[in-house]
N, C-alpha and C positions, 0 to 999 in steps of 0.2 A: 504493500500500500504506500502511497504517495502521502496521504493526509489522516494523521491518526489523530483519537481523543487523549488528551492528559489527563482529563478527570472525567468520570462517567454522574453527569448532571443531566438526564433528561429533560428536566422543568426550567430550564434555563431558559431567560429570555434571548442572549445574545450567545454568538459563538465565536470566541475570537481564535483566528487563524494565525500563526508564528510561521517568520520565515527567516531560520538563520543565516548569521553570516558565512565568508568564505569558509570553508572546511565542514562549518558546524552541521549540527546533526538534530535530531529532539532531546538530545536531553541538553541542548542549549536552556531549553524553557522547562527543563524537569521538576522544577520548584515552584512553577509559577501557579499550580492548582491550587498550593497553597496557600496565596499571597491573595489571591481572587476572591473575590463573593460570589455568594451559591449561583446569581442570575446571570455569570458568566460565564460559559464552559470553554476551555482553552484546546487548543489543536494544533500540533505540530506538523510541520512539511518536512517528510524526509525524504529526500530526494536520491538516488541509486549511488550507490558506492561508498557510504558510510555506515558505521555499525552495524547494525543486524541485515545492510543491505549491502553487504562490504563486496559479496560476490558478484553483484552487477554492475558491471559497466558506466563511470559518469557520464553524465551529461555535458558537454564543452560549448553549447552552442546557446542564444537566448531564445529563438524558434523552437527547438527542442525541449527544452525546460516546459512552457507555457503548453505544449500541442499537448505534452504531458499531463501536468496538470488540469487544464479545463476541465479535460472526462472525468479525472479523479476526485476534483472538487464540488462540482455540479450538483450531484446526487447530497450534499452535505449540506446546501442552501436552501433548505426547507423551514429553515426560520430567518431573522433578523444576524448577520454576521461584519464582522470588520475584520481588517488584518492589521499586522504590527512586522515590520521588514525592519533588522537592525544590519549597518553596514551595505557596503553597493551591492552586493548578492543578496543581501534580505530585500531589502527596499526598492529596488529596481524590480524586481522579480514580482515584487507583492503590487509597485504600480502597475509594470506591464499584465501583469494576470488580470490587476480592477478594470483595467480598457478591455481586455479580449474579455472578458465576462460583461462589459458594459456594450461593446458591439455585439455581440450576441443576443443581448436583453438578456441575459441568463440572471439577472439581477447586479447588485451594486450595493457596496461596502456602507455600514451605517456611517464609520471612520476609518479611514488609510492613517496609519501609524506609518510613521519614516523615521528612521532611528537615526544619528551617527553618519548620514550619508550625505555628500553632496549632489544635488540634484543633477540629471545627467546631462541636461542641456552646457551646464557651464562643468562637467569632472576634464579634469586634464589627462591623458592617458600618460602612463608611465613606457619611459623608451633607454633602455628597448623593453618591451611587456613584461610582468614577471612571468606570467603562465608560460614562457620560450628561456628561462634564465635557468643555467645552470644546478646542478643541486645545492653545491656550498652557496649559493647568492641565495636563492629562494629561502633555503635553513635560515640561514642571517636573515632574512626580511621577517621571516615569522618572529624570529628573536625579536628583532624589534619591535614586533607587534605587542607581545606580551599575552597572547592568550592561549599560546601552546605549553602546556607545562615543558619544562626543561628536561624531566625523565624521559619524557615521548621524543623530545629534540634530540636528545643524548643517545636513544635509541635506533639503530640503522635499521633494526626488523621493523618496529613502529612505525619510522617513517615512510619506509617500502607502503605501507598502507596511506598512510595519510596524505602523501606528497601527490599521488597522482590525482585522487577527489579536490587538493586543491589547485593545481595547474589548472583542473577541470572548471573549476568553480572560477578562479582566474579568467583562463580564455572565456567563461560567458558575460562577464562583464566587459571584457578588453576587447571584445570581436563587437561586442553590441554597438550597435548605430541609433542614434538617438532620430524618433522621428516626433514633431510637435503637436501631430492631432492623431486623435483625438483626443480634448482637453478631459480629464473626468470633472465627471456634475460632483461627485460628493465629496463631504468635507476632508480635507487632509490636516494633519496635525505631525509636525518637526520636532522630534525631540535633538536634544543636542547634550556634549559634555563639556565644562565649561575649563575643563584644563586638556579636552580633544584639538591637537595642534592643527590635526589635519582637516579640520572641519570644524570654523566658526560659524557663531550666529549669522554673522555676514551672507554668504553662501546657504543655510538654511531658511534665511526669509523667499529665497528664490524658487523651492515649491508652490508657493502661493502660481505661478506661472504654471503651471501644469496643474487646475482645477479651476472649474465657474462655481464653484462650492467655496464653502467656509474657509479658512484659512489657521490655526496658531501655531504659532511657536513655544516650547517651552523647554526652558536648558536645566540640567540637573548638575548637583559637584560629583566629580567626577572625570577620567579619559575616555577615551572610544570606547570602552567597555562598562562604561558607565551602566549601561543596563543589570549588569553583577553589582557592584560595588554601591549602587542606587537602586538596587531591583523594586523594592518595597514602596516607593515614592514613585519610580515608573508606574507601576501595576496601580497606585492610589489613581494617578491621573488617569489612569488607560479608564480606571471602574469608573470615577466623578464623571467624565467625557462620553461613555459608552449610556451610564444611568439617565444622563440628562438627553440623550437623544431617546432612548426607550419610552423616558417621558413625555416627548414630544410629539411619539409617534402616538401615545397613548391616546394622547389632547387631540388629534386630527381623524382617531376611528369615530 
């Protein structure tokens, strides 16, 4: 399966969809059922070649990804849902999928969650690409990332796994071409971290460009991964944000 439950909430009003970042997998958000209230049920995207999906072949391409998903998501939109995309592999992924669900009419996000990402009209491609870089460069870029534990880095069988899902995950951001329309109708909301180098507010107000929907911004303390280190203050805003459209919708039956 592409789209699994974290928490088994049938009565839930909303369903919120996870899409991690480069590498990551579901248990990026394996905490998050926790953090939630009962009227939200959480759902992670695992996409082929990590964990329990380690035997299958990644995805390298952003057409692939998406042809992917629609089928496997579709049938899971039988109530009220939004996504939340942390980094250019969550958030790119989680907008392109709201447009192919949105020209489809298959339905449309209560709220787009964009984590940590610079929107893709203004990202600058790194050159030469990582996804084409060497092993020792790539190991070093993840170092500097900080979200690979150091045992997994240090580990040459580990990485034999890990390395290829990210090259994979890599190339679909770095092959992706950004095209402008179609804008989405519903509301998007930017989170940001406020000691993340690589993406300031600056650059996050620039989502508002890619929706005729609502727009905020809201920055948490914290780096890129701010969503660990702030998880519980994400997850408060994701519920306040999610609850008040619920109520909205309530107001218009």
């Amino acid at each position: 399966m592409f789209v699994r439950p974290l928490a088994n909430q049938p009565d839930a009003e909303t369903r919120l969809f996870c899409f991690p970042y480069a590498g990551g997998g579901i248990s990026t958000f394996r905490d998050w059922s926790a953090g939630l209230p009962e009227d939200i049920e959480p759902w992670a995207i695992q996409l082929p070649g990590r964990e329990d999906r380690v035997g299958t072949p990644p995805l390298d391409r952003m057409g692939d990804v998406i042809n992917a998903l629609v089928p496997a998501i579709i049938p899971q939109l039988d109530r009220p849902f939004a996504f939340f995309g942390h980094s250019m592999m969550g958030a790119v992924v989680a907008w392109e999928l709201a447009r192919a669900l949105q020209q489809l009419e298959a339905g449309s996000p209560a709220e787009l969650f964009v984590s940590g990402c610079v929107p893709p009209q203004v990202r600058e491609a790194a050159v030469p690409p990582l996804h084409s870089r060497d092993r020792d460069d790539l190991v070093q870029t993840l170092r500097s990332w900080r979200a690979t534990p150091e045992a997994v880095l240090d580990d040459p069988e580990l990485m034999d796994l890990v390395l290829p899902v990210m090259r994979a995950d890599l190339a679909v951001v770095e092959t992706y071409r950004f095209t402008p329309v179609p804008a989405l109708l519903c509301p998007v909301t930017a989170f940001g971290g406020t000691e993340d180098d690589a993406v300031g507010s600056d650059p996050l107000l620039r989502w508002r460009e890619l929706t005729l929907g609502e727009f905020a911004l809201k920055m948490f303390p914290g780096d890129h991964f701010f969503l660990h280190s702030a998880r519980q203050a994400v997850l408060d805003e994701i519920s306040t944000r999610l609850r008040s459209r619920a109520v909205h919708r309530s107001h218009i039956q």
